[in-house]
C-alpha positions in Angstrom: 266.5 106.1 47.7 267.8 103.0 49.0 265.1 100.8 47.8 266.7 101.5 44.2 269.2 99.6 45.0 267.5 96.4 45.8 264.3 97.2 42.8 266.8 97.8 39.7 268.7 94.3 40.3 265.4 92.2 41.1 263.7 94.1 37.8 267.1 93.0 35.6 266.6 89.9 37.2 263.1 89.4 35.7 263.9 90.7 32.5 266.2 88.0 31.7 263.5 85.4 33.6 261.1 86.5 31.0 263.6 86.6 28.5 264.9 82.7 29.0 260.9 81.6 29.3 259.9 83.3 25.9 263.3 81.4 24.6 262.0 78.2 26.1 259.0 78.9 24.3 260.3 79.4 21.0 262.5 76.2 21.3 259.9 74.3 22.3 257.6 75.4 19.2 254.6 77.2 21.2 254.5 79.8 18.1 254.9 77.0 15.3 251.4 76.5 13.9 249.0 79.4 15.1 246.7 79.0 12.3 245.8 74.9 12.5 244.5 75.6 16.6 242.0 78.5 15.1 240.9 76.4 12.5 240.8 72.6 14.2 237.4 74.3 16.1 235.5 73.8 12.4 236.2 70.1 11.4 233.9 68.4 13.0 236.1 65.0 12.9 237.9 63.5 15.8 241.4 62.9 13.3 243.0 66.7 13.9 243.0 65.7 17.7 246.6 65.2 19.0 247.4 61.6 20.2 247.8 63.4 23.8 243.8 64.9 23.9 240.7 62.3 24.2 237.7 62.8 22.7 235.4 65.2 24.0 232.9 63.6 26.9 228.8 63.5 27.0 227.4 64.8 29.9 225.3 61.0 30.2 229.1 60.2 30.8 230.4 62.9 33.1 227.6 62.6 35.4 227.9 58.4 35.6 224.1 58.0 35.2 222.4 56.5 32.2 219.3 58.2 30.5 
């Protein structure tokens, strides 16, 4: 029974943890634009990359070895 009285604070605790990382995440615009990541996978340009991604990589240059 005394357990209770260490569990109920440390569970409120992470409530409002979880609480202020889903607000970060809201504030930060995580949930803006969930459609453009689903679609970006069937335009086969490089221009709906963000400036922060590089181009994807062959495997002639991940290995380091010519052909």
């Amino acid at each position: 029974m005394e357990v209770l009285y260490l569990l109920i604070p440390m569970s409120v605790l992470l409530v409002f943890g979880l609480m202020a990382l889903f607000r970060w995440a809201l504030d930060a615009g995580q949930f803006d634009d969930l459609e453009r990541e689903g679609e970006r996978i069937l335009v086969e340009d490089l221009a709906g990359l963000d400036e922060d991604q590089a181009a994807p990589r062959t495997r002639v240059e991940q290995s380091g070895t010519a052909p």
